[in-house]
C-alpha positions, 0 to 999 in steps of 0.5 A: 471489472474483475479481478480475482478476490483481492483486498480493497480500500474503499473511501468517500469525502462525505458532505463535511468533507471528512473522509470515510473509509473501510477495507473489503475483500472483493472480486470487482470493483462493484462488489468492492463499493457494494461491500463498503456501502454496506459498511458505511450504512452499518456504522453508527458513527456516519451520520451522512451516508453516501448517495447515488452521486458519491464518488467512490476511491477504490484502492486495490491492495496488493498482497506483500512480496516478502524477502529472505537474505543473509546478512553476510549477503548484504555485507558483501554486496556492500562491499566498494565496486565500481560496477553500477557507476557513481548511483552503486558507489552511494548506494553501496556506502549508505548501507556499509554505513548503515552497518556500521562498517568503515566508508 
């Protein structure tokens, strides 16, 4: 399946159920579990690598979306409204809390 190089976790339980796991860049699943595989069979401290029949959990690691905001945004968005229902009144009074500002 692919899709693009992306970050991937890759884990098994071995036959003592302990879990076993290493990050890899892949552009498919299969590579993902090749690259591991490779890994795990490089390790000194896995006395159990993995066989034909392990079954392998391949997490894709999403690249983080990052934000910028002025705190004089967050103060005023905090500010009391009646705009979002009951939900924003709670949300707005737990971060005017959270500043330290009067309820």
């Amino acid at each position: 399946m692919p899709m693009g190089i992306s970050r991937c976790r890759v884990s098994y339980l071995d036959q003592e159920g302990l879990d076993h796991a290493v990050e890899v860049e892949a552009e498919s699943l299969y590579e993902a579990v090749a690259m591991a595989v490779a890994e795990f069979r490089q390790g000194e401290i896995i006395t159990d690598a993995p066989g034909p029949m392990t079954e392998f959990c391949v997490t894709v690691i999403r690249k983080p979306i990052e934000h910028r905001i002025r705190l004089s945004q967050v103060t005023k968005w905090a500010e009391p409204t009646m705009r979002e229902g009951p939900a924003g009144i709670s949300k707005r009074q737990r971060v005017r809390a959270l500043l330290g500002q009067p309820g």
